[in-house]
Every structure is written in C-alpha cells, then in structure tokens.
C-alpha positions in Angstrom: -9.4 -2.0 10.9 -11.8 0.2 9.3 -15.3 -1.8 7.7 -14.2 -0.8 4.1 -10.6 -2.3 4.8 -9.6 -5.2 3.3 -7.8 -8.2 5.2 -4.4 -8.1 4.5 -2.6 -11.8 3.8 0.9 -10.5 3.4 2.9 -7.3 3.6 6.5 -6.2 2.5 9.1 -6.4 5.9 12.1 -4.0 4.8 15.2 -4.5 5.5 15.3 -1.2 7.4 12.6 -2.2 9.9 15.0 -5.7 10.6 17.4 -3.0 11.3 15.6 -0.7 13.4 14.3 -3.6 15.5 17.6 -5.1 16.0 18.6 -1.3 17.9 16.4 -1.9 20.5 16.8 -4.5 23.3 16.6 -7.9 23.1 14.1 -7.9 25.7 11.8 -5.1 22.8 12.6 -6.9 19.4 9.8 -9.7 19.5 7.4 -7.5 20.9 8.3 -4.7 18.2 7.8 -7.4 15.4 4.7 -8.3 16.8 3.5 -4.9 16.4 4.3 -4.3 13.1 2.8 -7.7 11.6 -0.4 -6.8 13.9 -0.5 -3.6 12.4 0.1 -4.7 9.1 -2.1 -7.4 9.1 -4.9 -6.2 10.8 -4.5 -2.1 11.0 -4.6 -2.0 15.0 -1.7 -0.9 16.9 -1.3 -3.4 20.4 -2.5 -1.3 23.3 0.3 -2.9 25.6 3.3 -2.3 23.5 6.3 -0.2 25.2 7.0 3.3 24.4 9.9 2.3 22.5 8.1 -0.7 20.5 5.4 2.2 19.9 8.3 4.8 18.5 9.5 2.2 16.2 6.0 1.5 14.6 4.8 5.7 14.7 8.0 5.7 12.5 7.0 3.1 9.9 3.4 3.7 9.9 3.8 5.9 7.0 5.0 3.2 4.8 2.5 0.5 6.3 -0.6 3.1 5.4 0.6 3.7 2.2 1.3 -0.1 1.5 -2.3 -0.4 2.5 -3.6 2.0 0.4 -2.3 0.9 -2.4 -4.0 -2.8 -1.8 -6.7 -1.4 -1.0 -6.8 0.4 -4.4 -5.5 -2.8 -6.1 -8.4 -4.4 -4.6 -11.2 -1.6 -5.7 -9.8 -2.0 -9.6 -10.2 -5.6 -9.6 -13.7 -5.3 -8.4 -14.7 -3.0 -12.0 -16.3 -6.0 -13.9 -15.1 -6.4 -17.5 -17.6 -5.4 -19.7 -15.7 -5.9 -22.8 -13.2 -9.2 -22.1 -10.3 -9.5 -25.0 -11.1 -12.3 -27.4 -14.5 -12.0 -28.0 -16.9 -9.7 -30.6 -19.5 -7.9 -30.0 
C-alpha cells in the first residue's frame, strides 16, 4: 500500500468473483479469497499464493484498483473544508 493510500474498511465482493473462486479447487478457494480481501484491504498481493489463486486476482485487479481509486477520490473531496456551510450568512 502506497503512503498516500488510504486504509480500506470494506470493499464490494461480486458475485462473479464467488463464481470464479468456486471454478478452482476446493483445495485453491480459501486461499483465492484470502487474496482478494488482502488485496482489497491492504493493496498487497500474498507472495505465497498459487499460480492459479494469482490468475484469479491479475483478472479482478482491474475492478479492485478502480474501486480504490474511487475511495481514494471520495476520500480527497471530503478533505476540501467548507468554506461556506448551508444555513448560515455571511
């Protein structure tokens, strides 16, 4: 996770991730979640993961780094103080 990052407390889980976890083997699927709520979470992909687990999440990615991005944005508006707040006269 880069310095400028912020800490992520929640993501979206789509329904086509469940699905593409559920195609590998039983033996993969926890270790596949894993890696996507790491990555989501924190923005680091597990060094150990298998090549598969790391397949799934390179396809993903996209849609986690955007997701990101756009919090990150979220968070960078919020952060503009108010110089003018509704309800008052100047």
């Amino acid at each position: 996770m880069k310095p400028t990052d912020i800490q992520r407390v929640q993501f979206t889980f789509y329904r086509s991730y469940y699905d593409a976890v559920l195609k590998l083997p039983k033996s993969r699927q926890f270790e596949a979640l894993q890696a996507i709520i790491t990555y989501s979470l924190n923005g680091v992909i597990p060094p150990d993961i298998s090549p598969k687990s790391e397949a799934l999440l390179t396809a993903i990615r996209p849609n986690l780094d955007m997701a990101r991005a756009k919090a990150q944005a979220r968070k960078n508006a919020k952060a503009v103080p108010d110089l003018f707040p509704t309800g008052q006269n100047y």
